[in-house]
C-alpha positions, 0 to 999 in steps of 0.5 A: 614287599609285605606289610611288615616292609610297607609300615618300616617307612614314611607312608601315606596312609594319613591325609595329613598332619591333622589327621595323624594327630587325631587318630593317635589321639582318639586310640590314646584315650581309647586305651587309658579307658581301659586301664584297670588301675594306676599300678597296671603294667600296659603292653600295646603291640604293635603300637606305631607310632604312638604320639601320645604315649605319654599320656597313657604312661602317665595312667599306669605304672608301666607302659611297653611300646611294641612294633615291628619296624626299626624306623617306628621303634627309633623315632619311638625311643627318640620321642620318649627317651626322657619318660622312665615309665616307657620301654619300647621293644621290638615285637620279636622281643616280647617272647623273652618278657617273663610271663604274667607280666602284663594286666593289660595287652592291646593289639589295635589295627594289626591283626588284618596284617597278619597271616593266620598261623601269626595271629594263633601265635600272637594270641599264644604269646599274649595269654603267656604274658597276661596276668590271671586277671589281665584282658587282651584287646584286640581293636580294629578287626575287620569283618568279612561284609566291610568294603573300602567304601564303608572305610571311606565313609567312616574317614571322612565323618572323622574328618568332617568332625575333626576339621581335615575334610579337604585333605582327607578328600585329597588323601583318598584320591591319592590311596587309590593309585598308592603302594598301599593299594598295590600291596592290599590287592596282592597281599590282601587283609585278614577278615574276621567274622564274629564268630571266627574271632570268639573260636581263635580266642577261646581256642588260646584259652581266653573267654571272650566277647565282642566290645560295644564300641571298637577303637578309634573312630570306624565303628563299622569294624569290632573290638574284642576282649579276652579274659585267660579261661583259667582264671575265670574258671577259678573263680568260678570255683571259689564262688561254688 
């Protein structure tokens, strides 16, 4: 099995209900921070399941919905069938989107799931569909120094908050002998430095820079923003 399969299913990774709920929540408000402007044209890839898609659509002019797994794109088309202002595609199906389409491309919690070769693509394929003036967001990223028992730690102060500590206790237990433990160890995460990041981004034509604050709540683990190279430079040149 790999991550692609794992994630076309109902999985464990949320303790509960509550916790599903407060963790779409927070990435929700997390992006509708970022929108530059009420006319945007949003792309979050690799979305999920986005429960509260609708709160960001209502924030801009046009919000695509991107993921991978068949099981995540029915339930996504059968939640927000009636909202004219959500279209929810495939991540294969993004490529054939026209260019420059996009003020704004949020790719949180994937990145780690891909291969290096898919995330040098991934990057390519969203300076393509960025407007000169758009920004790439890339959340969730993992650093090499982080352990498990980080990622614990910022889970249960989220529950702590978020009133699911019982459950979240239970739910860490129950991932030490899941499918998702068995899979990290034979597949592995993609960990990224700093510096690692800033390289991939500038090699794909971006400017980049680390966020103060990374997307939902493991602020053990980074947020980036890349601005395409060319746009920057122009305005480099008109303010000369």
């Amino acid at each position: 099995m790999n991550w692609r399969d794992y994630w076309n299913q109902d999985t464990p990774i949320y303790t509960s209900e509550r916790h599903k709920l407060l963790h779409y929540r927070l990435i929700a408000t997390d992006i509708i921070g970022l929108i530059p402007s009420p006319d945007a044209a949003v792309l979050d890839y690799g979305c999920g399941e986005a429960l509260f898609a609708d709160k960001i659509a209502a924030k801009c002019a046009r919000l695509t919905l991107s993921d991978a797994a068949p099981l995540v794109r029915e339930r996504l088309n059968e939640r927000f069938k009636g909202n004219g202002r959500i279209t929810v595609l495939s991540t294969d199906d993004v490529a054939d989107l026209p260019d420059a389409s996009f003020d704004l491309i949020v790719v949180n919690s994937l990145v780690q799931y891909l291969s290096l070769d898919e995330f040098r693509t991934l990057l390519k394929l969203a300076h393509d569909k960025l407007k000169e003036d758009g920004r790439l967001i890339l959340g969730d990223i993992i650093p090499p120094d982080i352990s498990p028992v980080t990622d614990a730690r910022a889970l249960l102060s989220f529950a702590w908050q978020g009133g699911f500590l019982r459950s979240a206790l239970t739910g860490l237990a129950r991932t030490a002998f899941s499918e998702y433990r068995k899979i990290r160890e034979e597949v592995g995460l993609a960990q990224y430095s700093e510096e690692e990041i800033i390289d991939l981004l500038d090699d794909a034509g971006f400017r980049p820079e680390r966020s103060l604050r990374n997307l939902g709540h493991n602020q053990a683990r980074m947020t980036f923003v890349g601005r395409p190279a060319q746009a920057l430079d122009a305005e480099d040149l008109t303010e000369r």
